[in-house]
Every structure is written in structure tokens, then in C-alpha cells.
N, C-alpha and C positions, 0 to 999 in steps of 0.2 A: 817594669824594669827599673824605674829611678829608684821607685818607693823600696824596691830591693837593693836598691846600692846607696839607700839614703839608712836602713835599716844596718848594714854592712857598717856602715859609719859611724851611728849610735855603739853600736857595740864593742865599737874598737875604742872608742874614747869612755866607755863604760866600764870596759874591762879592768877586772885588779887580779887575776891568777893568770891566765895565758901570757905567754912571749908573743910581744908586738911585730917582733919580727916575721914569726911563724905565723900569726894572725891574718900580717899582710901577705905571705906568699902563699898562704891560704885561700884568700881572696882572689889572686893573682892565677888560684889553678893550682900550686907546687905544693902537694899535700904530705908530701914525705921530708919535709925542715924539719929539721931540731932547734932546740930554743939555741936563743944569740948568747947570752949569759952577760950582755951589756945595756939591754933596756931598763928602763925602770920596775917592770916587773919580774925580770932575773934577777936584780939586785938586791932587792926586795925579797926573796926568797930566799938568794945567798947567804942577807942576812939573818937573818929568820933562823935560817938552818945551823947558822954558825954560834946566834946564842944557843938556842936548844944542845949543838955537843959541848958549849961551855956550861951550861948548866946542869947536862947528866957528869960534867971531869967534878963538876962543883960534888953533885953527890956521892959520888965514889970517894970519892975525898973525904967526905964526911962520915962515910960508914968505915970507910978502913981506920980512921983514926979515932974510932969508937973501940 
């Protein structure tokens, strides 16, 4: 049981794609969370996501004005 909740612990402090929030209430038993959109790994995504659509306005832009 430790070795299990010492493992539980490695992978939350490991983790770079899951919501930490959802990780923990995962843990916790509550397996139906949605991500928080405030941890560092929502952010991180947010951003992510937000250059990627400024990058395809980037190409769009570049082909209509071809």
C-alpha cells in the first residue's frame, strides 16, 4: 500500500500532459473531473493551443494574400 501511494506520487510530480487537479481527485476516488484549466499543465496547453490557432491565422494569411 505505501509503495502504491509512493508510486501515486512519482507520477503526479512526473507528470507534463494530465490536469493536476484531475490527477488528484483521481487519486482521491472522483474519476469523472474535468481538467481545472488553472494548473500548470492547463496552461501549458492553453498555450500551446493558442499559438498553434495563431499560426494556422498566420497561414491563411499568407495564402489569401498570394
Amino acid at each position: 500500500m505505501a509503495a502504491e501511494r509512493l508510486g501515486g506520487r512519482i507520477r503526479y510530480v512526473n507528470n507534463t500532459d494530465e490536469c493536476r487537479s484531475r490527477l488528484l481527485l483521481n487519486y482521491f476516488g472522483q474519476t469523472d473531473a474535468a481538467d481545472c484549466g488553472v494548473c500548470d499543465i492547463c496552461l501549458a496547453k492553453r498555450k500551446s493551443a493558442a499559438k498553434e490557432a495563431e499560426k494556422m491565422a498566420e497561414q491563411k494569411s499568407v495564402i489569401i494574400e498570394k
